[in-house]
C-alpha positions in Angstrom: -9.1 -11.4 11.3 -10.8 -9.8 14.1 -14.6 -10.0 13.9 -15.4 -6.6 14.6 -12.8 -5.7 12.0 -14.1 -7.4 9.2 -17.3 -6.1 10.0 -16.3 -2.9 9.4 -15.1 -3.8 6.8 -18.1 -5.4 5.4 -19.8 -2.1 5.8 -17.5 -0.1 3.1 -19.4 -1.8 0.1 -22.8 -1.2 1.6 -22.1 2.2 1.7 -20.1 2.2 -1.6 -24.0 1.6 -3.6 -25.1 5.0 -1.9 -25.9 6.3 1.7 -27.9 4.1 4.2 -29.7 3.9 7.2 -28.6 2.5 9.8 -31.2 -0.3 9.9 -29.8 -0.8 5.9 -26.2 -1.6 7.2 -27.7 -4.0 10.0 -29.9 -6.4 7.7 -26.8 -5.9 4.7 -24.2 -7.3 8.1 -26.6 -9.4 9.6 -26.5 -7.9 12.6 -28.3 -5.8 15.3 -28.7 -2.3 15.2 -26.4 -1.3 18.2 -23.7 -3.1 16.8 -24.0 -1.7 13.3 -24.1 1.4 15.2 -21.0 1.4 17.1 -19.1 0.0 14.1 -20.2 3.1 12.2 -19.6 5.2 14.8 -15.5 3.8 14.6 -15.4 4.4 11.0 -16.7 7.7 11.5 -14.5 8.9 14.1 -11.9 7.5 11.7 -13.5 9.9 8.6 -14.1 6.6 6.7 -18.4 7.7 7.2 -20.3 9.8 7.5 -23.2 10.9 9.3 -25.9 13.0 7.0 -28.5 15.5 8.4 -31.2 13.2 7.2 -29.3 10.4 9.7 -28.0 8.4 6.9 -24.5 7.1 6.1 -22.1 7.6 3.9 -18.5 6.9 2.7 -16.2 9.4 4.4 -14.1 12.0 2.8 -11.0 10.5 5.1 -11.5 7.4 2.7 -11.1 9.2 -1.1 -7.8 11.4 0.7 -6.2 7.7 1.4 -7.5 6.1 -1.9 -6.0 9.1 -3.4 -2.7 9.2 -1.8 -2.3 5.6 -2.3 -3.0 6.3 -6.3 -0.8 9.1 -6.4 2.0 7.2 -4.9 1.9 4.4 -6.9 3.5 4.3 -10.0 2.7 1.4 -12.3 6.0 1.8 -13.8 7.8 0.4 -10.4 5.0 -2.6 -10.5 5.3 -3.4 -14.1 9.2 -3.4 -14.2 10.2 -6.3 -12.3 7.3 -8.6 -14.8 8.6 -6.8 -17.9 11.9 -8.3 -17.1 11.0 -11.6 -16.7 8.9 -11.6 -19.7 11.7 -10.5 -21.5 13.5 -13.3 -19.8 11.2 -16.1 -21.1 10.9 -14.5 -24.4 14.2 -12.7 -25.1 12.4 -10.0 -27.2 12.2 -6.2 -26.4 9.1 -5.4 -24.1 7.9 -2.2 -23.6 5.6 -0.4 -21.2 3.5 3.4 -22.4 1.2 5.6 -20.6 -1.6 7.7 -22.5 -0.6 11.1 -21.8 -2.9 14.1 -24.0 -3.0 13.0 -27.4 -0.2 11.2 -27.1 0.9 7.7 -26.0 4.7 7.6 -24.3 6.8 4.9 -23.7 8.1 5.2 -20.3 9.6 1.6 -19.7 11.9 -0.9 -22.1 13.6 -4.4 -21.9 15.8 -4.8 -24.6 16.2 -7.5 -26.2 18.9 -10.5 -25.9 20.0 -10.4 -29.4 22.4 -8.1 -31.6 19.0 -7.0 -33.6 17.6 -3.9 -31.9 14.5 -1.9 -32.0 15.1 2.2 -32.2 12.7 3.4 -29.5 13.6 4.9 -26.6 12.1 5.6 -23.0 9.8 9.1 -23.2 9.1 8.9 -27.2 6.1 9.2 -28.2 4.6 6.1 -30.1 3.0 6.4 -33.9 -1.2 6.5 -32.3 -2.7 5.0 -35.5 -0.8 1.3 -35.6 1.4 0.8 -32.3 0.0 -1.7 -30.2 0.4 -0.3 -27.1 -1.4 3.0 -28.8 -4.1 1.0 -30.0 -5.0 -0.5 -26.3 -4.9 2.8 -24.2 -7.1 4.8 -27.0 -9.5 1.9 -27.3 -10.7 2.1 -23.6 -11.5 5.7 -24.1 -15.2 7.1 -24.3 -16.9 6.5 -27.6 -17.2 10.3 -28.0 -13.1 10.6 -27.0 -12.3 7.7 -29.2 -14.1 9.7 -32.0 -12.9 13.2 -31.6 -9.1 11.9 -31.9 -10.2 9.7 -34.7 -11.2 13.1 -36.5 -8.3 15.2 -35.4 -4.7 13.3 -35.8 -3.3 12.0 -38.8 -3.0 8.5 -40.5 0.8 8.5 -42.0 1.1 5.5 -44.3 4.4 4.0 -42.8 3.6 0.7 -44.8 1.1 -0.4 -46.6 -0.4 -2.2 -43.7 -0.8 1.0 -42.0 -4.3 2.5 -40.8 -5.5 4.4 -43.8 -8.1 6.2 -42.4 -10.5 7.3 -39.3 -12.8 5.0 -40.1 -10.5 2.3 -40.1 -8.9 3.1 -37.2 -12.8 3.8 -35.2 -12.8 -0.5 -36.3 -9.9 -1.3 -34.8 -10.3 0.0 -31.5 -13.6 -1.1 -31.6 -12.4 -4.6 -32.3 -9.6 -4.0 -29.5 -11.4 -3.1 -27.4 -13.8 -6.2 -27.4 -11.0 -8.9 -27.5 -8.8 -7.5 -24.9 -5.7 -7.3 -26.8 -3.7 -5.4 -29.8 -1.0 -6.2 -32.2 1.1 -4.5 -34.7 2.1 -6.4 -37.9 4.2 -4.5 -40.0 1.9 -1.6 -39.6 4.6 1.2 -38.7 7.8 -0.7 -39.9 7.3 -3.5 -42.3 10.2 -6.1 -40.5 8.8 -5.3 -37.6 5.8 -7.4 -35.6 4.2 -6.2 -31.9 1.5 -7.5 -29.6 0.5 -6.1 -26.7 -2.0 -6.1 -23.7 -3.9 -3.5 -21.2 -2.7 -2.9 -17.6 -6.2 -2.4 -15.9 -6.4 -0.1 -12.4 -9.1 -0.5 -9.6 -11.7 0.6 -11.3 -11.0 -1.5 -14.6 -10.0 1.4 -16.9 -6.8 0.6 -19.0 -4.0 2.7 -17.2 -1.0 1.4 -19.0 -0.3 -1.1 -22.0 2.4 -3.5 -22.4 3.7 -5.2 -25.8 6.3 -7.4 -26.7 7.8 -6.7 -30.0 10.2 -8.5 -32.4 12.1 -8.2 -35.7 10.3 -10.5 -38.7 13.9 -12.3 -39.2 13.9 -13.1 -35.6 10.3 -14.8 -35.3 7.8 -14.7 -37.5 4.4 -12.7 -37.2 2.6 -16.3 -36.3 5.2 -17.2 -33.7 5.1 -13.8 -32.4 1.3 -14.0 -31.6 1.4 -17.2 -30.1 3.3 -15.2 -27.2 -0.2 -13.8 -26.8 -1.2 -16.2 -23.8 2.0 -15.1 -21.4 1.6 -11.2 -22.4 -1.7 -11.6 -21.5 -1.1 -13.4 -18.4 2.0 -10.9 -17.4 -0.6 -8.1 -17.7 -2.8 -9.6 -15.7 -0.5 -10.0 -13.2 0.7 -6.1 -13.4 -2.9 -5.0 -12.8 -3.6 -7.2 -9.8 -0.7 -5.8 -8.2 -1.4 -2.0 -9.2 -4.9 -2.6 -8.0 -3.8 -4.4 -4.6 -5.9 -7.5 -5.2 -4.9 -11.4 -4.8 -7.1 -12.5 -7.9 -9.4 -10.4 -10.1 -9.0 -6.8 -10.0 -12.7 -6.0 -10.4 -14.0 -8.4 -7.2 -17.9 -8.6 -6.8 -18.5 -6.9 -3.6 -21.1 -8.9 -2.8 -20.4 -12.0 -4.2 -20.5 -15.1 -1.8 -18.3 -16.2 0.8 -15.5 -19.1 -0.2 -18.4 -21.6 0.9 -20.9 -20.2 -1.1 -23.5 -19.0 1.5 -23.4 -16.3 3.5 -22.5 -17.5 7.3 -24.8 -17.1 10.5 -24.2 -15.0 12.8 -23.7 -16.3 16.2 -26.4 -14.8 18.9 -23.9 -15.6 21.7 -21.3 -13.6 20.2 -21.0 -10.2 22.5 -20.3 -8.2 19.4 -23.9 -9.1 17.9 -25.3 -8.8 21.3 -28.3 -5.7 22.2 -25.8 -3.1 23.4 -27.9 -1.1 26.5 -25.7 1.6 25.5 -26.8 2.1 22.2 -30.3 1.9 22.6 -30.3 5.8 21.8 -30.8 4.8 17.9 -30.9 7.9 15.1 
């Protein structure tokens, strides 16, 4: 990558913690002034900063209209299909993807499964909020004030008599959800029935979709079903990092260290971390 480039580059997260000085982005890139300077002066002509009154920088607004058009073009749906198929693949069972949509929770995805035994949901039905898996994950990783007033304002049906009897029940649940990372259904809407599912995380870690593979009781058991866990886990993992464009985790410390470890030196011969005459004119 070109030098000046991932400079630039490098500058985005400085400015990401709040606006800063020019002298702020030099020590944070190791670098002179003038060179910070003309790198900002790029990103701003670009609308990726900008300049404030009090001479400070800041992220540009041309930055949140790409972030946002990326977001609004991407729909996890066409990420997630190609790994729900291939889950079903490996496991033969029906897999499912839902969105949280109002007070509702919508499947908007299915893999059927391989054998004769088939589950009655279908693509735009809304799941059963107080035991579905999938329900279970997306409501979890709302506010603790959100979580509460839906707690106090839907329903608690009594499919079976595993099913979420109450709010306060259901407030434990998600709170227990939402510290392990993962859901599961077992026999709590249909009592032949077993799910388990896992979050689809976005860029900025909030759950955006949940995934769940489920299976008939006279197909494999409750224990067997679970000990699919590990590979829905993994295939959700896998959805996020793609919806949130990253190579490894989708929640990568800014600041963490290069792959050595230490930060590298810059090199004073360099022409790019040279005084620039030029630029001498500093705000």
């Amino acid at each position: 990558m070109s030098q000046s480039v991932e400079r630039a580059l490098r500058i985005l997260p400085v400015l990401a913690n709040g606006p800063a000085g020019l002298g702020e982005v030099a020590d944070g890139l190791g670098v002179h002034k003038s060179t910070a300077l003309r790198l900002l002066r790029t990103l701003q002509a670009h609308g990726l900063a900008f300049r404030q009154p009090d001479g400070r920088y800041r992220l540009g607004a041309g930055l949140f209209a790409l972030a946002a058009g990326a977001l609004e073009n991407l729909d996890v749906r066409d990420v997630a299909h190609p790994h729900l198929v291939e889950l079903n693949r490996e496991t033969g069972h029906t897999v499912h993807l839902a969105l949280h949509q109002d007070d509702e929770v919508v499947y908007v995805d299915k893999v059927d499964s391989r054998y004769p035994v088939r589950m009655y949901s279908r693509i735009g039905k809304p799941v059963p909020l107080t035991v579905a898996a999938v329900a279970k994950l997306l409501l979890a990783d709302l506010p603790e004030a959100d979580r509460r007033a839906l707690a106090g304002r839907i329903d608690y049906p009594r499919y079976t008599s595993r099913s979420t009897p109450d709010a306060e029940a259901f407030l434990r649940e998600l709170a227990l959800v939402r510290q392990q990372g993962w859901a599961a259904d077992l026999g709590g809407h249909e009592e032949a029935l077993n799910c388990v599912g896992a979050p689809v995380r976005g860029p900025g870690g909030r759950v955006v979709a949940a995934m769940s593979v489920s299976a008939p009781g006279v197909v494999i058991g409750a224990g067997e079903l679970l000990e699919l866990l590990p590979l829905v886990r993994r295939t959700a993992d896998i959805i996020s990092r793609e919806y949130s464009g990253t190579e490894a985790d989708p929640h990568p410390d800014p600041h963490a260290a290069g792959p050595e470890g230490a930060s590298q030196p810059e090199d004073a011969s360099d022409p790019e971390n040279a005084a620039d005459p030029e630029d001498e004119e500093l705000p």
